[in-house]
N, C-alpha and C positions, 0 to 999 in steps of 0.2 A: 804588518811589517814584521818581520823573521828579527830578534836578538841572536845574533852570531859572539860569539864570547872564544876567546884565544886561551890554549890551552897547552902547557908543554906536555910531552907522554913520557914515559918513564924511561924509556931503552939510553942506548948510550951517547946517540946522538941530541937528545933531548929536541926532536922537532917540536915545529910549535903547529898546533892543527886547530884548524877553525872548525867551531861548534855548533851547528844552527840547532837551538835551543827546540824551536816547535818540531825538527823532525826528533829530535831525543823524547822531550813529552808529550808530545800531540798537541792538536789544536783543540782551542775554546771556541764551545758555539756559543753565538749569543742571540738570543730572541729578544726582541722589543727594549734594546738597551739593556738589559742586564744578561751576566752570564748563569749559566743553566749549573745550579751546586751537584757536582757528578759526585764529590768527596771521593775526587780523586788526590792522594797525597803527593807530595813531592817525593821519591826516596832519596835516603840519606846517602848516596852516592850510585851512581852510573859509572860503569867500566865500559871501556871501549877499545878496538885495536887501532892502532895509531895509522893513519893514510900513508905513512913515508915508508916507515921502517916494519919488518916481521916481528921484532922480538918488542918492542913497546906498545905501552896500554896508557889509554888519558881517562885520566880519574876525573868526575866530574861531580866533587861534591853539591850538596844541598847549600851551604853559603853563598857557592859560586853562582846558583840558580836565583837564589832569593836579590844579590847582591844587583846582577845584572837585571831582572825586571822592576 
């Protein structure tokens, strides 16, 4: 199941954009119950251009990632 996380972007209308977490960092495979350690890190923020507006970007820090799984 996909964590979507709500997200304002920065431009002047401050949309709010819905985030689907596993298309921002990919998906986990798992074999026989446990996940496969890829030491893949989280990074400490994702840029993105905002779906509404041209001039805004939704920042998607590492708390926000951690917070919501």
């Amino acid at each position: 199941m996909a964590n979507i996380i709500r997200v304002q972007c920065t431009g002047a209308g401050r949309h709010v954009n819905e985030i689907n977490l596993e298309d921002v960092l990919g998906s986990t495979v798992i074999l026989d119950g446990s996940p496969i350690a890829t030491g893949r890190p989280v990074p400490d923020r994702i840029i993105r251009k905002c779906d509404v507006c041209s001039e805004g970007r939704v920042i998607i820090t590492r708390e926000m990632v951690e917070r919501s799984l």
